[in-house]
C-alpha positions as CSV (number, residue, x, y, z in Angstrom):
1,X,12.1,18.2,1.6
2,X,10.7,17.6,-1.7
3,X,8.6,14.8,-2.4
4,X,8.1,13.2,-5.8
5,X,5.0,11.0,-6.6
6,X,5.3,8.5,-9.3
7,X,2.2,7.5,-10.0
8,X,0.3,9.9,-8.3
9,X,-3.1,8.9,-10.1
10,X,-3.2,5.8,-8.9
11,X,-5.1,4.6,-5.3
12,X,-1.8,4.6,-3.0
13,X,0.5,7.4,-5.3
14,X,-2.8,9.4,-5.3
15,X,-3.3,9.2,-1.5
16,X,0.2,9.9,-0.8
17,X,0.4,12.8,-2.8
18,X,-2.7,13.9,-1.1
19,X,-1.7,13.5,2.3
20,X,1.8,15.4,1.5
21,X,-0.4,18.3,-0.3
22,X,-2.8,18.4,2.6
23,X,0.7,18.6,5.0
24,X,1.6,21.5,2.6
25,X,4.4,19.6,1.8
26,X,6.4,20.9,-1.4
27,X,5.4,17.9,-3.9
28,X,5.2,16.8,-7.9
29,X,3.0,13.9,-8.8
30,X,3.1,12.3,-12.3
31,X,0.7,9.9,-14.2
32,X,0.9,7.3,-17.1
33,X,-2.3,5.3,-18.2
34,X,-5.0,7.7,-15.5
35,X,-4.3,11.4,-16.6
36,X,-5.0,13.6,-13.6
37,X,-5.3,17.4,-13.5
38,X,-1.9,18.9,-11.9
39,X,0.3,16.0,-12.2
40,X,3.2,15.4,-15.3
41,X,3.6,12.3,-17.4
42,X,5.9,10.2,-17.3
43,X,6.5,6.6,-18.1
44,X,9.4,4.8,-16.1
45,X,9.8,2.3,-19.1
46,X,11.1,5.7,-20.4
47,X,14.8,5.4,-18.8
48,X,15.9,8.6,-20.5
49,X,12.7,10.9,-19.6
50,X,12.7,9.4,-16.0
51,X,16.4,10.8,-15.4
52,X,15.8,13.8,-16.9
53,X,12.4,14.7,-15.1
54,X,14.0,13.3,-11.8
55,X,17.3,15.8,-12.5
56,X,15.1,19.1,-13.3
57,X,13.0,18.4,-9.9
58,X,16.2,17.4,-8.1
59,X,13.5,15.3,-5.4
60,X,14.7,14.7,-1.4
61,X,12.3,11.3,-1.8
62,X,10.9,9.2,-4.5
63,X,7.9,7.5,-4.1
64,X,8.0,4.6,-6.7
65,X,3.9,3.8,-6.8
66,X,3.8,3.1,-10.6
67,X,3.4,-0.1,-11.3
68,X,1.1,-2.8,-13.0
69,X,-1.0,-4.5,-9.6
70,X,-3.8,-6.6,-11.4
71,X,-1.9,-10.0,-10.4
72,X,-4.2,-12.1,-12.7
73,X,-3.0,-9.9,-15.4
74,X,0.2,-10.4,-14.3
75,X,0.4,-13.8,-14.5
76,X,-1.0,-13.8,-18.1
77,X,1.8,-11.1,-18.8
78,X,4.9,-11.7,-17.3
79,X,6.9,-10.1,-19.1
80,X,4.9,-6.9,-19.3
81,X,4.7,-7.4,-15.4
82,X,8.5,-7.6,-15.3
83,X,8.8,-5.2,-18.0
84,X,7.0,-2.1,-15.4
85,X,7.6,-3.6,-12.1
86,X,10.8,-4.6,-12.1
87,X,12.8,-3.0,-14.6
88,X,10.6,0.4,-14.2
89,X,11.4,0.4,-10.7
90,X,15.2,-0.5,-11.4
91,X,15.4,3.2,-13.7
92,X,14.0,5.0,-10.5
93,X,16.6,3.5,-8.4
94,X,19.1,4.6,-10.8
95,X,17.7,8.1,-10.8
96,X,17.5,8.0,-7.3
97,X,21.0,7.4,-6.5
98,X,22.1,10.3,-9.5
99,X,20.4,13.1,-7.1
100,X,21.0,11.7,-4.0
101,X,16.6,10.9,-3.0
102,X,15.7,8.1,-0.9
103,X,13.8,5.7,-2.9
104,X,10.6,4.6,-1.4
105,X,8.5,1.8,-2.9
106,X,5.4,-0.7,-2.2
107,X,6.0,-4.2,-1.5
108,X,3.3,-6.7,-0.8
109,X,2.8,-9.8,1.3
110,X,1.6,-11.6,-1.9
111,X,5.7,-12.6,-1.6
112,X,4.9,-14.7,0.9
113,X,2.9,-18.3,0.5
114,X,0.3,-17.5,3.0
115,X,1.4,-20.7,5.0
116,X,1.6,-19.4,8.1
117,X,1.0,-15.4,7.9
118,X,0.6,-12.6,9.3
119,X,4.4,-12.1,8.1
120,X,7.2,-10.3,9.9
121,X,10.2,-8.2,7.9
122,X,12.5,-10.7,8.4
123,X,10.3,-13.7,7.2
124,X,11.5,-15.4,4.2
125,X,9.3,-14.9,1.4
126,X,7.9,-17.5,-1.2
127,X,5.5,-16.0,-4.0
128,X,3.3,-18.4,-5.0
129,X,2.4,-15.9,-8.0
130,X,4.4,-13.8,-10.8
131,X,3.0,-10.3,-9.8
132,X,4.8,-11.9,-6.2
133,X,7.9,-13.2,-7.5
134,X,8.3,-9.7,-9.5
135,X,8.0,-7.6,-6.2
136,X,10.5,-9.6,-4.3
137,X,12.8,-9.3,-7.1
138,X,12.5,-5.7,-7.2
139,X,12.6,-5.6,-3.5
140,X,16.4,-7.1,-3.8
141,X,17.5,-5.2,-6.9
142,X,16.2,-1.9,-4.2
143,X,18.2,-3.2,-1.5
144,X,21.1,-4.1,-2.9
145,X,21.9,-0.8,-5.6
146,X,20.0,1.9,-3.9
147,X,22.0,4.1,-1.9
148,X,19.1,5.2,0.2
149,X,15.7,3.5,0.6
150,X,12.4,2.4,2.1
151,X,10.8,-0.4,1.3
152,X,7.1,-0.5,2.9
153,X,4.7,-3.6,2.6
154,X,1.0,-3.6,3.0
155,X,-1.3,-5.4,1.8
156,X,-5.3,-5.2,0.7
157,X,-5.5,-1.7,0.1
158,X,-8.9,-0.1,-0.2
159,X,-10.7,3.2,-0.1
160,X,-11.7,6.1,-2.2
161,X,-9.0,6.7,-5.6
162,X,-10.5,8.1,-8.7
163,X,-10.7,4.9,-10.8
164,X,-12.4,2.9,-8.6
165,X,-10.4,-0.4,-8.9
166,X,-9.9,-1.6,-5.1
167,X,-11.9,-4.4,-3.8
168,X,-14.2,-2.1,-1.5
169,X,-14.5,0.4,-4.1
170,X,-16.0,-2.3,-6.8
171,X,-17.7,-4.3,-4.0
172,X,-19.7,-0.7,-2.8
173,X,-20.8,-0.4,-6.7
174,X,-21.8,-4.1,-7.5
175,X,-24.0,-3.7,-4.1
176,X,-25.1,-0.2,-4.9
177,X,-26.2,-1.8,-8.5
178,X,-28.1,-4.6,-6.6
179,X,-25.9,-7.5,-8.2
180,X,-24.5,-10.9,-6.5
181,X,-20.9,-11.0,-5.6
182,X,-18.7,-14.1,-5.0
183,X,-16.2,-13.3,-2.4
184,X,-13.6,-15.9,-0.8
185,X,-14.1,-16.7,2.4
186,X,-10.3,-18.4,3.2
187,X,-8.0,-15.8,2.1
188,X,-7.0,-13.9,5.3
189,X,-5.3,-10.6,5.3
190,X,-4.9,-7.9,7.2
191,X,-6.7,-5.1,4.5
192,X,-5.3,-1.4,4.6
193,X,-6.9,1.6,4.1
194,X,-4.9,3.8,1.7
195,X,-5.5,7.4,3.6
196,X,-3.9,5.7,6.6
197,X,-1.5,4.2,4.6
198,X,-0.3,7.5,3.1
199,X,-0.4,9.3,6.5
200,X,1.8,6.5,8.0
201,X,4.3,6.2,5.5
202,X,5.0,10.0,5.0
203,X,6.2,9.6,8.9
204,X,8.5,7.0,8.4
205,X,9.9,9.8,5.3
206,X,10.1,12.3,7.7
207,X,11.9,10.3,10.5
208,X,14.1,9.6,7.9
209,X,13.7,5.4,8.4
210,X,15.1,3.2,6.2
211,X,15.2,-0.5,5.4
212,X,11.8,-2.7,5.6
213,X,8.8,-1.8,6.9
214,X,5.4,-3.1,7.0
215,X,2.1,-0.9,6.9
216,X,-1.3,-2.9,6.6
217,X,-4.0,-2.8,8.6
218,X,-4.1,-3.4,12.8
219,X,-6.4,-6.9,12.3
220,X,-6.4,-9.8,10.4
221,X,-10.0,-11.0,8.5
222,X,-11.1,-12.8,5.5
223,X,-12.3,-11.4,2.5
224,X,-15.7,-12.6,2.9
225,X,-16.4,-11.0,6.9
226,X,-14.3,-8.0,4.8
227,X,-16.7,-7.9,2.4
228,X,-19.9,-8.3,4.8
229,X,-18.4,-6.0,7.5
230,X,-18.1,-3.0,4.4
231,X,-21.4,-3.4,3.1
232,X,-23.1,-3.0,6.2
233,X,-21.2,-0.1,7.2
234,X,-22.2,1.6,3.8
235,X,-25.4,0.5,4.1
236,X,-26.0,-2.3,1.5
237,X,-27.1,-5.2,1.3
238,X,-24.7,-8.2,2.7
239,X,-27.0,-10.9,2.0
240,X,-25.9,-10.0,-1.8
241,X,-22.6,-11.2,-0.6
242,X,-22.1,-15.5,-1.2
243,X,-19.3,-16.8,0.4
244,X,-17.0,-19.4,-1.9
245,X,-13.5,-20.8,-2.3
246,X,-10.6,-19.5,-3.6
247,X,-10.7,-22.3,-5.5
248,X,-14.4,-22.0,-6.9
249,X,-12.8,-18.5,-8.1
250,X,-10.6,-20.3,-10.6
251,X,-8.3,-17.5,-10.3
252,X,-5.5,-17.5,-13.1
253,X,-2.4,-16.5,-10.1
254,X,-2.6,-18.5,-6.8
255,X,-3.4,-16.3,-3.9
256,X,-1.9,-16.8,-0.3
257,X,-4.3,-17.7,2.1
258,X,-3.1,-17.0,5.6
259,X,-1.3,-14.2,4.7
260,X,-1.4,-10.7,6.3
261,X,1.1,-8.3,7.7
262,X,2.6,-8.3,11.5
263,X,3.4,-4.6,12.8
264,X,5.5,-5.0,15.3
265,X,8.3,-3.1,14.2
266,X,6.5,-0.7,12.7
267,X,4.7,0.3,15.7
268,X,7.8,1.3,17.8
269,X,8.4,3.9,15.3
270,X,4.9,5.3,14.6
271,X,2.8,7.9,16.2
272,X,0.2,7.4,13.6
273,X,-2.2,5.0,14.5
274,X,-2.7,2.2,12.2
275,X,-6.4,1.3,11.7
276,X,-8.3,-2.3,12.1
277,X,-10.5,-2.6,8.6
278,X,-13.5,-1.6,11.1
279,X,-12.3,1.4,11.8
280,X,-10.3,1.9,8.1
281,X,-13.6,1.2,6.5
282,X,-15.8,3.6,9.0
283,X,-13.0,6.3,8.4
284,X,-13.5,6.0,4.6
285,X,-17.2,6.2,5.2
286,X,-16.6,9.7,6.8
287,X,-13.9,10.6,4.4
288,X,-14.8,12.3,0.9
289,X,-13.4,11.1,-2.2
């Protein structure tokens, strides 16, 4: 098969293209706002560039990992936020069904409300946020006009990416730099690491699954023992790390607080292990970035 990675500079698109390079796997990546050595640009707001590019690779699988993630900016800029993650993902689709690929995008549990996680695939969803409510609108628009598709979940994704944007990756440089962080202590999740991530979704490709899927991490934990489990793994100082509120945060977009992922389904289907955020986060501190 070959693989195309939009968004391959980014944590997940650059892990996945990664893994499928690393598998020897016959794979394109491309880039927007993070240029990255070896990878094409392309903008999926361009409608016209994306079906051309996606008719001169002629792809077996589209990974859709463009998108705009900060969900406080996404709440300030909705229509910006609808604007890539909506509509940008609705020209892949498109693209998609012209060469025959299955389409394969991320989801989050920020859809749900976090009143009573971790979530199943069938669980009704309720975003309490915009960068939430444009996910599960693009997660319709993908199930209902693509002809062939996989739509996976996760949630909390951390480990090595270039930029350095994930929570562990900017909580390892405040500590490293010797400031105070405020971290929540009552938003529960079940955080991924993206290597694992990658490696587990490239399966479901191969086994050619389709439909809903989640892939998160095997064990549910707030932010806050997060946050202190990672920094004494890496050797930094927890006591840096003060426990708050989500509220104290005063957070533009409402998070879900008992949210997380259930893997249940996903499990009966995968060989690949998916890790607890122990192991994830020991894993990454073995891993190079």
């Amino acid at each position: 098969m070959k693989h195309l990675v939009v968004g391959a500079s980014g944590q997940i698109g650059g892990a996945i293209y990664a893994s499928l390079l690393e598998k020897q796997h016959d794979a394109v990546g491309t880039w927007f706002s993070q240029p990255a050595k070896g990878l094409r640009k392309l903008d999926i707001n361009d409608r016209s560039r994306v079906f051309r590019t996606v008719k001169e690779l002629a792809p077996d699988v589209i990974y859709a990992c463009a998108a705009m993630t900060n969900v406080d900016r996404c709440e300030n800029e909705p229509k910006e936020s609808f604007q890539v993650n909506v509509l940008g993902t609705a020209n892949l689709v498109e693209a998609a069904n012209r060469c025959g690929a299955t389409l394969v995008i991320l989801s989050s549990d920020y859809i749900f409300d976090g009143a009573k996680g971790p979530y199943a695939e069938a669980s009704l969803p309720n975003p309490l946020n915009v960068y939430g409510y444009h996910k599960i609108l693009t997660e319709q628009h993908v199930a209902t006009c693509a002809e062939r598709y996989l739509i996976a979940r996760t949630t909390v994704v951390y480990g090595w990416e270039a930029v350095g944007k994930n929570f562990i990756a900017r909580l390892i440089h405040k500590l490293s730099q010797g400031q105070k962080v405020k971290v929540p202590n009552d938003q529960i999740s079940t955080p991924t690491y993206n290597r694992n991530l990658a490696k587990a979704l490239i399966e479901l490709v191969n086994k050619e699954s389709e439909g809903v899927y989640n892939l998160a991490g095997a064990t549910s934990t707030d932010r806050y023992n997060f946050a202190v489990r990672a920094a004494q793994i890496f050797g930094l100082d927890a006591r840096l790390i003060h426990p708050v509120s989500t509220a104290e945060l005063k957070q533009n977009a409402r998070r879900p607080l008992k949210a997380g992922l259930s893997l249940e389904k996903t499990r009966q289907e995968l060989s690949t292990k998916l890790l607890g955020f122990d192991e994830g986060l020991q894993q990454m501190l073995k891993d190079e970035l």
